[in-house]
N, C-alpha and C positions, 0 to 999 in steps of 0.2 A: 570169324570177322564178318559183320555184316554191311551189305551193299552200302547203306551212309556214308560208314568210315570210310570203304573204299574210295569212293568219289572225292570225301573232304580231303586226305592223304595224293590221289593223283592232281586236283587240283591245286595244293601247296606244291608238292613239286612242278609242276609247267611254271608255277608261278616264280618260283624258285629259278629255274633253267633258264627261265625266260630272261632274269634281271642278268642272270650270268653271264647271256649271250649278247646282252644289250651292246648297241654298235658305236663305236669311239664317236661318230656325228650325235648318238643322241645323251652320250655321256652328257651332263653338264651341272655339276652339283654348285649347292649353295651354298654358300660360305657359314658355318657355325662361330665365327669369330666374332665376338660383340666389342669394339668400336665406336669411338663417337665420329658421329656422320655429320656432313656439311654440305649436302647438296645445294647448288648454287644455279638456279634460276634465270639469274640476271648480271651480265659481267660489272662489276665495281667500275670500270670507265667505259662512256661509251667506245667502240671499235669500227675501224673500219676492216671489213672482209674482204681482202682480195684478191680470193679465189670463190666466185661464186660462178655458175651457169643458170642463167633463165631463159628459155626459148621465145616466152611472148613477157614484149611491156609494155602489150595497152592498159588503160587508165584502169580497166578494170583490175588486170594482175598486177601494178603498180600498187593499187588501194588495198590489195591483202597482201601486199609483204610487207607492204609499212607499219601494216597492225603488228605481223609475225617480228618486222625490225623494230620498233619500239619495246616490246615486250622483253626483248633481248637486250636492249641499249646499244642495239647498233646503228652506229652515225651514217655510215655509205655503205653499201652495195658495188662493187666491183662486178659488173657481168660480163666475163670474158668472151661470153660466146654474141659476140657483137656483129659477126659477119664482116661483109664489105659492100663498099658501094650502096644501091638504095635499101638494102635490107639494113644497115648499120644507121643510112639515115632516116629510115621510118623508126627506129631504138629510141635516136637522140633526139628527135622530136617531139616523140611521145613524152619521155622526159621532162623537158624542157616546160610542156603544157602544164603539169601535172605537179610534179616534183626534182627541181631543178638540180636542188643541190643536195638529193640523197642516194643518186643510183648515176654512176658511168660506167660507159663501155669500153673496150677495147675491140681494136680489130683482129681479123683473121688473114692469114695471106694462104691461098691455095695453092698447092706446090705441086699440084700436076703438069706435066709440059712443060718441065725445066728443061733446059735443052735447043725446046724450040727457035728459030729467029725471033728475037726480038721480047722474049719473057721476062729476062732479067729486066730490062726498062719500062714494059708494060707494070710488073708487078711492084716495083718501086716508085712508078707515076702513081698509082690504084694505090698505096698505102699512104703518100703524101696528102692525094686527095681525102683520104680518112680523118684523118689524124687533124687537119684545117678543118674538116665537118665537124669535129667536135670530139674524136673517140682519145683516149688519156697514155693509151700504150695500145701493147702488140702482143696478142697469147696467139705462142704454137704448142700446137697438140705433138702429144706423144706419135701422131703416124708420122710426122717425120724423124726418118729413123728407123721406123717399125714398117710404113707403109710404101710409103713416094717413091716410084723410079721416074728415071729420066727418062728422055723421048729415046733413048738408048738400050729400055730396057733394065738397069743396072740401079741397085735399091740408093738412094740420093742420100748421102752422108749427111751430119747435120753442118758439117766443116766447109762443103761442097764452095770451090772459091766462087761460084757463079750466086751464089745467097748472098756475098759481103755485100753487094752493095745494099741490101735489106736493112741489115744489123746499121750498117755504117747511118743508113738513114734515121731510123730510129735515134741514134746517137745525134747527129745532127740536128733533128726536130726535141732533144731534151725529153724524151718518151722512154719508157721502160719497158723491157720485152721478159713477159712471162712464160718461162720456157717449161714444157713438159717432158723430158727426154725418158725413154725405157720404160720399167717399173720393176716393182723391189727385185732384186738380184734372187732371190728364192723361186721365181718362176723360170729361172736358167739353171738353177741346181738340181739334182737327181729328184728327183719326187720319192722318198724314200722315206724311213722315221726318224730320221735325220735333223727333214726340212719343213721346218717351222710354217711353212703355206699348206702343208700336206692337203688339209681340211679344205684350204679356200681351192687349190687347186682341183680336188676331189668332185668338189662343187659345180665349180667353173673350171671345167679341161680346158677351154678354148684358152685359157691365160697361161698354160703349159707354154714354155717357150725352149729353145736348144739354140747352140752357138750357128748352126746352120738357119734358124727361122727365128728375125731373117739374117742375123747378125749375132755374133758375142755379145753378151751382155755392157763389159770393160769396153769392147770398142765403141759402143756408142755412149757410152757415159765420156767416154776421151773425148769424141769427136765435139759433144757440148761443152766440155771445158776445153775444149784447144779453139774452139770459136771464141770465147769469152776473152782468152787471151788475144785473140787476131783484133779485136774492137775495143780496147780498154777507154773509149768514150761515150760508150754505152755503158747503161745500166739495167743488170740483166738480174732478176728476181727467179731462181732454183726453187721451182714448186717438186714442195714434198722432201722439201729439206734434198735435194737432187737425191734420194733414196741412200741416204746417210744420217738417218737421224737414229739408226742401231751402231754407228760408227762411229762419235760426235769427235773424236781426237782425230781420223783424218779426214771428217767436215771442217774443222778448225786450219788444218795445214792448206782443204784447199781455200777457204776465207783467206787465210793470209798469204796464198799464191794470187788470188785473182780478187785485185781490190773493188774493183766493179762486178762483183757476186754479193747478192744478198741469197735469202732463203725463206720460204715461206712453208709454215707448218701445217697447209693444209693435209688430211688424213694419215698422219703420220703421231698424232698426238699420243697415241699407243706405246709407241717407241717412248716418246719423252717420259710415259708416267711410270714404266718401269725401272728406272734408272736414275729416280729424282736425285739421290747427290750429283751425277755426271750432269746430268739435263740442267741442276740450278748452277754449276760451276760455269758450264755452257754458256746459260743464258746470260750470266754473269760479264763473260770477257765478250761476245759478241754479241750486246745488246743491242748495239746500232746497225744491227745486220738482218736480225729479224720481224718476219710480219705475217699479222695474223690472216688466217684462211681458214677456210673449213672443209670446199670444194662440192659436192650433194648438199642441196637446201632440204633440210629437214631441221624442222626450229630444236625438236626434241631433242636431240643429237648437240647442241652448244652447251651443253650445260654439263658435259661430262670435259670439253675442253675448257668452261671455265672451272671445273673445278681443280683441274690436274694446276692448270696455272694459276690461282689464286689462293687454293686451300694447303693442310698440312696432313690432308684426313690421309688415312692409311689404308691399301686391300680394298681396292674398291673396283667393280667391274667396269669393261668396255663393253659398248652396246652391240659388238657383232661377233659373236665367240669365232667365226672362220678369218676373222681379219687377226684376233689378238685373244688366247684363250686364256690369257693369262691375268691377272690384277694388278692395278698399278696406284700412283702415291702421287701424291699432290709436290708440287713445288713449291709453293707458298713464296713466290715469290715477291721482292720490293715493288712498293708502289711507281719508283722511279722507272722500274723497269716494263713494269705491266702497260705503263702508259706509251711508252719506245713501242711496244708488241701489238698491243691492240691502236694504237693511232699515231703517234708522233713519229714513226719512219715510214707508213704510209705516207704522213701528208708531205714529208720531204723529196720522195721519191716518185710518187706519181702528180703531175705537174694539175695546177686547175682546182685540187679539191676546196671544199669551205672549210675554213680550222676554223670558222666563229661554229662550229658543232662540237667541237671539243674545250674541256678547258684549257684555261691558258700557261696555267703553269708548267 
């Protein structure tokens, strides 16, 4: 046997061993399935998104998202992360100069120092004053719940009676409060081959969570719907489908426990595309419930959420194999409905926007 062969033969085998050993992150094969495809660009109505975050909206970052929101057919801009007080009103005025009626904010209430004298009235004077500046509603982050202790020490419930008057306010000023509670219930579950996060968790340890840190999963999903129930005059918008959009039969029981719950489908589109009969039956009986979101601006990224809800195309990927490794199917759903999703129960719900941006029927 001479020295060539040898070399060519231990080379096929490394090469061989190598693919064997290859590791479940870098598995990620292409689909040999040929399909007629319908990649969709541009949503069939314009939308409004509202769940979006943008840090800065001077005139400058204003003038490139309009290009990015035009190309998209998106009519408004929701930017939740609106702050409070003069960082919300340096937002709204920027705005205002600029582009009036294609970007509003909402405010933020900071929930450190609950407890102290006098917070609970401080921070419902400070959300009043917002709300008259001009902001449309009220986004809380996931750290309430995850994060926030009282001046006590003791992690601050989202139920906590020393908040009503917040919600109650909201409700009173006709404002909608965008609530972020928890996240998927798979970062409470064993990390094991079980748990469908495995990868994202693997990725991102810090999203590892236990019923000790800092709380059960269940108890804090309770504590946000037993607030919803305490204010039934507010209305209160469940981003992320309130992490029931793998469960859509007891999303639906809780809709029709808590009439003042909508749900909004930012980054959870994953879920919907894999289940297209459940997800169009869904969309079906609570069309007046849902609205569109996306959450991370990346323009590239809409166009897998208009396809799940406008096409019928089949097997088709999501863009982040640790979020959803799986392929998913278009819902192909009614125009009647697409319009409820992408604009017509935004514009009901969050008070102020321009409906001469959408049509009228």
């Amino acid at each position: 046997m001479n020295i060539k062969f040898i070399i060519i033969f231990l080379l096929l085998t490394f090469v061989s061993v190598s693919a064997q050993e290859m590791s479940f992150e870098d598995y990620n094969p292409k689909s040999t399935l040929v399909v007629p495809e319908n990649p969709i660009q541009k949503a069939k109505f314009p939308f409004i998104d509202v769940h979006s975050h943008q840090r800065s909206m001077s005139a400058v970052a204003l003038t490139k998202l309009i290009t990015d929101m035009d190309a998209l057919n998106e009519g408004i801009m929701v930017n939740l992360s609106g702050g409070s007080g003069n960082a919300l009103l340096e937002k709204i005025e920027s705005i205002k100069k600029i582009y009036p009626n294609r970007f509003v904010v909402f405010a933020n209430v900071n929930f450190d120092s609950v407890g102290t004298t006098g917070w609970t009235e401080k921070a419902t004077t400070q959300l009043e004053k917002d709300i008259i500046a001009g902001a449309k509603g009220l986004k809380i982050y996931k750290s309430l719940g995850l994060r926030y202790k009282d001046s006590d020490g003791n992690l601050l419930a989202i139920d906590d009676p020393r908040l009503d008057p917040i919600w109650a306010k909201c409700g009173e000023l006709g404002v909608p409060v965008l609530i972020h509670a928890a996240d998927p219930k798979s970062f409470w579950d064993p990390m094991n081959s079980d748990n469908e996060r495995w990868l994202e968790l693997k990725t991102r340890p810090r999203r590892k969570r236990s019923d000790t840190n800092p709380a059960p999963w269940q108890q804090i999903i309770d504590e946000q719907h037993n607030m919803f129930k305490k204010h039934p005059n507010t209305t209160f918008i469940n981003a992320h489908m309130g992490w029931y959009a793998n469960d859509l039969g007891r999303l639906g029981e809780l809709l029709d426990e808590i009439p003042n719950m909508n749900v909004g489908i930012a980054a959870v589109i994953a879920e919907l595309g894999r289940q297209p009969k459940n997800a169009n039956a869904f969309f079906e009986k609570y069309q007046d419930r849902i609205l569109f979101g996306k959450d991370s601006w990346k323009p590239e990224e809409f166009s897998t959420y208009f396809r799940v809800l406008e096409s019928d195309d089949e097997y088709f990927p999501y863009y982040k194999k640790y979020h959803a490794y799986w392929a998913m199917y278009g819902l192909n759903l009614p125009d009647h409905i697409l319009k409820k999703v992408y604009y017509k129960n935004a514009l009901r719900i969050i008070p102020g926007l321009d409906a001469s941006l959408f049509p009228k029927d």
